[in-house]
C-alpha positions, 0 to 999 in steps of 0.5 A, a space after each residue: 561346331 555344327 557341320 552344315 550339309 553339302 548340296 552337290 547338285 549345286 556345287 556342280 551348277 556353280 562351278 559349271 557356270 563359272 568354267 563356261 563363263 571364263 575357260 569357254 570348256 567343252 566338256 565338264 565331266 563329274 568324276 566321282 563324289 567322295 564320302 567319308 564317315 557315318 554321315 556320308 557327307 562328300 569329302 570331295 568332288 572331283 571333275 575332269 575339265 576339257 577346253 581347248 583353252 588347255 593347249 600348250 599349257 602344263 599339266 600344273 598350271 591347269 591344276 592351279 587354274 582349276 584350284 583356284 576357280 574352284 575355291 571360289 565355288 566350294 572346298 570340295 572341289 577337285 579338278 583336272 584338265 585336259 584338252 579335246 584331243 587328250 580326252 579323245 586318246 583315252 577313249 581310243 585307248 591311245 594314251 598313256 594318261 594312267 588316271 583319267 581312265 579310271 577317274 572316267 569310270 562311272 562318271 557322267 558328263 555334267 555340261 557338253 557345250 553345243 556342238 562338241 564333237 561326241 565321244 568315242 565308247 570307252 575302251 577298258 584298259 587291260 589289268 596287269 597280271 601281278 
């Protein structure tokens, strides 16, 4: 089976496009792209999705929102959402979320609608001394 090359460039267009055309986000963040193997083709995509859309809605149903749209553009794609405020208490350092500050660490923002309010810097959350 010959295996066919990633464009993530595209991938990332894609799925921008269709968060925008059906969650109306705020923020798409690209969090990290996984290789694997001597070819260094991406294994996965990873993305932090921010709506308001997401208020009130289960940590699970956003994953299953996400998973679903995501299918549609690459298998690749992995997706994470939270809202505006929950995004804003990680940059203050005021939430208890364990994964998104590490999934923001060196990602860069993909598509910030017009008029989102910025981001505050992000505080470095302190190591455990083992």
């Amino acid at each position: 089976m010959v295996k066919q090359a990633v464009d993530v460039s595209s991938v990332v267009d894609t799925y921008v496009a269709m968060l925008k055309r059906e969650l109306g986000v705020e923020r798409v963040i690209l969090s990290d792209v996984q290789t694997a193997g001597v070819d260094g083709e991406p294994t996965d995509i990873w993305f932090i999705v921010v709506t308001s859309a997401f208020e009130g809605m289960a940590f699970n149903e956003r994953i299953g929102k996400l998973a679903v749209l995501g299918l549609d553009v690459s298998p690749l794609v992995q997706a994470w959402g939270y809202t505006p405020d929950e995004l804003t208490a990680v940059y203050r350092g005021k939430s208890p979320d364990l994964l998104l500050p590490q999934m923001l660490n060196g990602s860069r923002e993909v598509y910030v609608r017009h008029g989102a309010t910025p981001l505050p810097v992000l505080r470095k959350t302190a190591r455990r001394k083992s």
